[in-house]
C-alpha positions in Angstrom: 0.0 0.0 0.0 1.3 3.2 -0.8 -1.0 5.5 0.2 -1.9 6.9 4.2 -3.5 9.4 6.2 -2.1 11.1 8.8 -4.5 11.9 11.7 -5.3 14.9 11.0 -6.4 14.3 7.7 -3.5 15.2 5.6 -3.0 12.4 2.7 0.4 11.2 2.4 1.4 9.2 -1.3 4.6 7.3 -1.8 4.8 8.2 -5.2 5.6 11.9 -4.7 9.2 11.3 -4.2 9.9 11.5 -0.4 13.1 10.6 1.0 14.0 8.1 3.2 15.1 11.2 5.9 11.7 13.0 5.3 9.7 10.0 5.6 11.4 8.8 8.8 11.5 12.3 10.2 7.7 11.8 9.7 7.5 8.7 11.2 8.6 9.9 14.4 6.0 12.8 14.1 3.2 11.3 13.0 0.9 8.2 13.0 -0.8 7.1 10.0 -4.4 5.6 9.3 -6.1 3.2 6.2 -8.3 5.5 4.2 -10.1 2.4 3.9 -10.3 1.0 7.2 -9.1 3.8 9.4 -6.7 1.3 11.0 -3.7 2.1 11.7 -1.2 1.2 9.8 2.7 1.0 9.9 5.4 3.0 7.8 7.8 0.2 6.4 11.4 1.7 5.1 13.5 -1.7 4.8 16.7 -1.9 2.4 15.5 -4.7 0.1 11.6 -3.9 -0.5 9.6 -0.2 -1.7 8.7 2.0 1.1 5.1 0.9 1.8 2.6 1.1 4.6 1.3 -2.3 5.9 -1.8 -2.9 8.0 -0.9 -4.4 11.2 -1.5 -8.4 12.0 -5.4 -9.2 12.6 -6.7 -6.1 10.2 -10.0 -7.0 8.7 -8.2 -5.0 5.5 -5.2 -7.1 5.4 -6.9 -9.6 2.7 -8.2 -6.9 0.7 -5.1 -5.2 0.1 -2.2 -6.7 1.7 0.3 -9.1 0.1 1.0 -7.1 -3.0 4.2 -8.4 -4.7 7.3 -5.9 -5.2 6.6 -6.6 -8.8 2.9 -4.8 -8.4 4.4 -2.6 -6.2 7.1 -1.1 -8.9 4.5 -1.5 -11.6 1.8 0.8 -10.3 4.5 3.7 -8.9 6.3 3.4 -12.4 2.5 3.8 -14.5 2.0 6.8 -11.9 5.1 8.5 -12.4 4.5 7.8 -16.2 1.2 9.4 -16.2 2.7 12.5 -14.2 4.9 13.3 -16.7 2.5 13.6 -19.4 1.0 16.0 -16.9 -2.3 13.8 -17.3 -4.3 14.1 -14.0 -3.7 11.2 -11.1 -3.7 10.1 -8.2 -2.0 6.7 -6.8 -4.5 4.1 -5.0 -7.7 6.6 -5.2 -10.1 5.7 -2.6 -13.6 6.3 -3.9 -16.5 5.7 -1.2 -19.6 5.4 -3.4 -18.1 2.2 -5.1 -16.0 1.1 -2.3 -13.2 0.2 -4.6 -9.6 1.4 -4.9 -7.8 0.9 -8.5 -4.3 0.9 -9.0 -4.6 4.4 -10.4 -7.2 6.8 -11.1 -7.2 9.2 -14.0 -8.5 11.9 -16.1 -8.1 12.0 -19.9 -10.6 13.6 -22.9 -13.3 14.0 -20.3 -12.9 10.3 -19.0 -12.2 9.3 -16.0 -10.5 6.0 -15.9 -9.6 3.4 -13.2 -5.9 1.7 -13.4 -6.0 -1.9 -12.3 -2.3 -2.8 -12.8 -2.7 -7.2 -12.2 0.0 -9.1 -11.1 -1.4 -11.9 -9.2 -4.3 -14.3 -10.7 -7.4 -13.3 -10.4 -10.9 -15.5 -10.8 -12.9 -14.3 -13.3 -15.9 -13.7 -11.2 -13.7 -11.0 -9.3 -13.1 -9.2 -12.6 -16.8 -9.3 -13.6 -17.5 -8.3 -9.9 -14.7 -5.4 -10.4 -15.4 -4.2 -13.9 -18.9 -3.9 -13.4 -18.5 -1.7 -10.5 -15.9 0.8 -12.7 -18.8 1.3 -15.4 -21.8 1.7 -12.8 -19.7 4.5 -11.3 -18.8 6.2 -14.7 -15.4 5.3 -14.8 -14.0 3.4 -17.9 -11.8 0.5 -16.5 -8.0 0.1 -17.8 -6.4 -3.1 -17.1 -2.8 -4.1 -17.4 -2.2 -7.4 -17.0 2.1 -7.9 -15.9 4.3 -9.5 -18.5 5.7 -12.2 -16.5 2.1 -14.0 -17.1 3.2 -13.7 -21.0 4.6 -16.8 -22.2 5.0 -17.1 -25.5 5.7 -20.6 -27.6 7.2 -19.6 -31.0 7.5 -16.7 -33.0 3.7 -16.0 -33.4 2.0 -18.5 -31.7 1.1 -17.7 -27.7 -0.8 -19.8 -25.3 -3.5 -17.6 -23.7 -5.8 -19.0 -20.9 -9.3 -18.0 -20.0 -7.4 -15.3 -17.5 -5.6 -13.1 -20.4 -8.3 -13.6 -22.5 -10.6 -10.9 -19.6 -7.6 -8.2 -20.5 -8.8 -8.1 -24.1 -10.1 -4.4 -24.9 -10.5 -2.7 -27.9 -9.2 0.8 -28.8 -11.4 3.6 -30.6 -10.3 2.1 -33.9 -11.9 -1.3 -33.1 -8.8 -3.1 -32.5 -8.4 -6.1 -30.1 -5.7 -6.4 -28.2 -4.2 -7.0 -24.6 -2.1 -4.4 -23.3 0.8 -6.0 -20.8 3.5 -4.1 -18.6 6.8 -5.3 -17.3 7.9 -3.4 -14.2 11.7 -5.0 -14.4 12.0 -3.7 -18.1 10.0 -1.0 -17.6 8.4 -1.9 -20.9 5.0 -2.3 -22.6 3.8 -5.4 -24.5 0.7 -5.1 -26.9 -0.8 -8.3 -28.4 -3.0 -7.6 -30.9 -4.4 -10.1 -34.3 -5.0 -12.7 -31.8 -6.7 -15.8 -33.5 -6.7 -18.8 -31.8 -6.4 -22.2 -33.6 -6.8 -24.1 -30.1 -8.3 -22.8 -27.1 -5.4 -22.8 -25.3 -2.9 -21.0 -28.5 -3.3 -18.3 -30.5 -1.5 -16.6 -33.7 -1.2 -12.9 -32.3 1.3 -10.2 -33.1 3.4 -8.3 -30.2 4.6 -4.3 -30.0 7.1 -3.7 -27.3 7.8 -0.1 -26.3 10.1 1.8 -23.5 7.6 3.2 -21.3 8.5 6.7 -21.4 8.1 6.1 -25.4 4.9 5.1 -25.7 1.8 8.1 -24.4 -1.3 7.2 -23.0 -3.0 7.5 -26.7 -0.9 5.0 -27.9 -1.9 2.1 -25.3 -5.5 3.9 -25.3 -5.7 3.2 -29.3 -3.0 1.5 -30.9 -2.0 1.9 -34.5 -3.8 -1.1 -36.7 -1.9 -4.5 -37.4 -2.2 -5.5 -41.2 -4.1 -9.0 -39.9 -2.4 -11.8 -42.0 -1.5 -15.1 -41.0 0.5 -17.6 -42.6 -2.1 -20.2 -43.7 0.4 -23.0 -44.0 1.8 -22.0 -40.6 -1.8 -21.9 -39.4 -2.6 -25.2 -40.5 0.2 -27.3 -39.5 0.0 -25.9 -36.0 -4.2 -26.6 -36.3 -3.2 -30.3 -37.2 -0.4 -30.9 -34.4 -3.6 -29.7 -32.3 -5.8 -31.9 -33.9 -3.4 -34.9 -33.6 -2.6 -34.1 -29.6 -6.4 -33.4 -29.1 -7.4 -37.1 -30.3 -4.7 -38.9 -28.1 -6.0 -37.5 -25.5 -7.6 -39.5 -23.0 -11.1 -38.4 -22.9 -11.5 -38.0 -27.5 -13.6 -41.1 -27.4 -16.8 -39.4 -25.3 -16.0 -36.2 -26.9 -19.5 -35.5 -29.1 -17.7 -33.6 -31.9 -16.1 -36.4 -32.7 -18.7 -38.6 -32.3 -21.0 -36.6 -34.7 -18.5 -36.7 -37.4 -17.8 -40.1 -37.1 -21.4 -40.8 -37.8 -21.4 -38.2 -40.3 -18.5 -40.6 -42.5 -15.8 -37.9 -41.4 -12.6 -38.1 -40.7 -10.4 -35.5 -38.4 -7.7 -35.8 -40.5 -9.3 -35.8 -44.2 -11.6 -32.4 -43.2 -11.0 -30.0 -46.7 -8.6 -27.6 -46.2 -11.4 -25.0 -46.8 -12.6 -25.9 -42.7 -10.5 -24.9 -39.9 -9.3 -21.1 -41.5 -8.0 -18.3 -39.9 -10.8 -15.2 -39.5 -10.1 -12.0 -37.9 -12.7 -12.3 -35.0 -12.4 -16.2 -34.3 -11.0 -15.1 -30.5 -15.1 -14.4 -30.1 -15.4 -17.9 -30.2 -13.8 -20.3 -27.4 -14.6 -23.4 -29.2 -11.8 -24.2 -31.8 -11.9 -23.0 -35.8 -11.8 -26.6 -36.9 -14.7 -27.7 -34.7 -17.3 -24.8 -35.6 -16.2 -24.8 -39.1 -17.3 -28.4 -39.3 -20.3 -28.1 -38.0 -21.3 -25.0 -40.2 -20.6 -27.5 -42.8 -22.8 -30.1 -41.9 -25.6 -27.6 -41.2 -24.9 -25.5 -43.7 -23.5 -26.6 -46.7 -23.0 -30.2 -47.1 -26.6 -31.5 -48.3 -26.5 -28.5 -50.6 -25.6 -28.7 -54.4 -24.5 -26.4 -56.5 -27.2 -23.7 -57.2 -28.8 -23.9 -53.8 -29.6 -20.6 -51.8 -28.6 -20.1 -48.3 -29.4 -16.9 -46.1 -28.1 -15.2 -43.4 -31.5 -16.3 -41.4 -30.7 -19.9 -42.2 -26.8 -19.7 -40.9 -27.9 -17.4 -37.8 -30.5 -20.1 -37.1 -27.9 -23.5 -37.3 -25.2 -21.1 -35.2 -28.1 -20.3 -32.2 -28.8 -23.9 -32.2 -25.5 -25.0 -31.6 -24.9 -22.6 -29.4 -28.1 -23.9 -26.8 -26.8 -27.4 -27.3 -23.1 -26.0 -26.0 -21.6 -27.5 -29.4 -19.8 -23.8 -29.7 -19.1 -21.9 -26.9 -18.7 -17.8 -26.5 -15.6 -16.1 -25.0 -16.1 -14.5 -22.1 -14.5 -11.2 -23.0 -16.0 -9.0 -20.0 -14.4 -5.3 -21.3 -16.1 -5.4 -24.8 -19.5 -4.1 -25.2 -20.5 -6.5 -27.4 -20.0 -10.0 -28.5 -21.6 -11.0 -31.5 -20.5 -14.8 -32.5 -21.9 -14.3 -36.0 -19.4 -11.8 -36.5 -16.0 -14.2 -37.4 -19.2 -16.9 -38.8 -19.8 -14.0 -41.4 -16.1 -13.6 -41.8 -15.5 -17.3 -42.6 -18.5 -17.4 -44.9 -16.7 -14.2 -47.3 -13.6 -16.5 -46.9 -15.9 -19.4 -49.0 -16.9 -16.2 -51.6 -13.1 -15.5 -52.0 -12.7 -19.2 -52.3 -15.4 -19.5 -54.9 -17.2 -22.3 -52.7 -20.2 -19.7 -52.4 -21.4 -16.6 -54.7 -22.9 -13.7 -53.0 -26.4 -13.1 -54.4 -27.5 -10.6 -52.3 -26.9 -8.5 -48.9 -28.1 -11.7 -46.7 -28.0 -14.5 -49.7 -25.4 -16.8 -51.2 -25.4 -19.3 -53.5 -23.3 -22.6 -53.8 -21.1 -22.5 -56.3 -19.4 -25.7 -56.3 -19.2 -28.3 -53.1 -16.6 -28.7 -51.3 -14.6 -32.4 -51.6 -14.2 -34.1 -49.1 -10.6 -36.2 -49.4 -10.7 -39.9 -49.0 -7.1 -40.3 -48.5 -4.2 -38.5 -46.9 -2.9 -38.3 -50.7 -5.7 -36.4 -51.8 -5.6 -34.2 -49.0 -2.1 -33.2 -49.3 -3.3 -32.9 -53.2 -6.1 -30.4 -52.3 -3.9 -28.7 -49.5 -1.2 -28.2 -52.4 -3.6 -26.3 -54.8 -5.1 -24.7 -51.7 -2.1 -22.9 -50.9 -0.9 -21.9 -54.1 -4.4 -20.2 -54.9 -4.3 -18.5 -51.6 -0.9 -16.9 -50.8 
């Protein structure tokens, strides 16, 4: 904690530069109180950790906001200083009554007011529903940062994301998604944007890395666009290594996807390499590309011949469906408005017009073109794949 009150009111903040000699002069002077609790609370000034102020043992406050790593600690005093100096209105570990909540840091920018939440340690999703939900009921637009460290990333452009990153997903005023990260040891920050995940554990996603005094609030507030693009042989050999470690698993025989496809006469590993693509929205979706793709095929398109009709009503229709029968499951993505699934469903049905598969015949109406073949060995698959990538560089 670095903020107190002395008993007579006056607000004393760590993060306005005082010495060690001034603060232990005060020490001596003064006692200091929780503007939460009103407990007392001590005036730590070690060698090896920050100057803080710590609730004494048996506080009712202690589990609220005790235990805060030095990590945290150096993150929230570096974004505060870093605010300060673009002489953007702050104040370190605001205290605001109505709410009963105390971000990171609280600020003022373009009219907004805008709580800091600076996250170091895990936190359960219901907590960040619980905490998010508060910001907006009390007019304040939340900004989280979640700490590098949790980053962990497992090639070049592939990163494994768990439900936890994916509640730091935001978008900026340009209607890019992205996470925005911050590492307190290189005083750096880390945006991941184009994230597409192939898995529900890995994504594709792009990273910007930026010296923290060279980067200003509008650029982690609205990021300049990525050019979206992903490698599509890249993509679909790490789909297939999924694919192939998702069947050995121990539990593939009760999984119902399977099950359904199997009954249906397909195979996992002869799908057409028009299923399973890359769209810029799939991170709406939790359930892998390759498994919704399939079943907008089988509902869809594969009793259809060429010159059949299908409309947006038809496709909405097979997508709410699976949807109540948990076949394909939505992100929970709690800092975005709005989460439309038929969004990236839209995006991978333009992907079959570019394809030729389908021919637009209207705003909400397409028409088959030419079915898509199914290979019935791994030599015609790697046939089709072959001619698929050289018609889509």
């Amino acid at each position: 904690m670095l903020t107190a009150q002395t008993k007579t009111g006056k607000q004393i903040s760590l993060g306005n530069g005082y010495s060690k000699e001034a603060l232990l002069s005060l020490r001596k002077t003064e006692e200091f109180i929780c503007p939460v609790c009103g407990e007392n609370v001590s005036l730590k000034l070690g060698e090896q950790r920050i100057f803080h102020f710590a609730h004494k043992k048996g506080s009712t406050c202690c589990e609220l906001y005790e235990a805060e790593s030095v990590n945290h600690i150096e993150g929230k005093l570096q974004l505060y200083h870093w605010l300060s100096m673009q002489k953007i209105p702050c104040i370190l570990e605001f205290y605001d009554r109505k709410m009963q909540q105390r971000p990171d840091i609280m600020f003022e920018h373009n009219g907004q007011r805008f709580a800091l939440e600076f996250q170091c340690s895990t936190l359960s999703e219901e907590i960040f529903w619980k905490r998010t939900k508060n910001y907006l009921e009390h007019h304040y637009t939340p900004l989280w940062i979640i700490s590098s460290h949790h980053i962990h990333q497992k090639s070049r452009h592939i990163i494994p994301f768990s439900n936890f990153h994916y509640l730091f997903l935001r978008t900026s005023i340009r209607g890019q998604l992205y996470i925005p990260c911050y590492s307190p040891e290189k005083k750096a920050f880390q945006l991941i944007s184009s994230i597409t995940p192939y898995s529900i554990k890995n994504a594709f996603a792009e990273q910007s890395f930026n010296s923290l005094y060279s980067l200003r609030l509008e650029d982690l507030l609205n990021p300049k666009p990525d050019k979206w693009k992903i490698n599509l042989i890249k993509w679909k050999e790490a789909a297939e290594n999924y694919q192939i470690s998702w069947v050995l698993h121990a539990g593939a025989l009760k999984n119902p996807f399977l099950h359904e496809i199997y009954q249906r006469n397909l195979n996992l590993f002869l799908l057409p390499a028009e299923i399973g693509l890359p769209v810029p929205h799939a991170v709406y979706i939790q359930t892998p590309p390759v498994v919704w793709q399939t079943y907008l095929f089988l509902d869809c398109l594969a009793d259809k011949n060429p010159g059949a009709l299908i409309s947006y009503q038809d496709i909405h229709y097979q997508v709410q469906k699976r949807i109540s029968k948990k076949d394909i499951t939505i992100r929970t993505l709690p800092l975005l408005e709005t989460i439309n699934p038929m969004i990236p469903v839209i995006e991978y049905f333009r992907k079959l017009i570019e394809l030729g598969v389908l021919i637009r015949k209207g705003d909400w109406i397409c028409e088959i073109n030419r079915k898509i073949k199914i290979p019935q060995s791994n030599r015609e698959k790697d046939e089709a794949k072959s001619i698929f990538y050289q018609n889509n560089k």
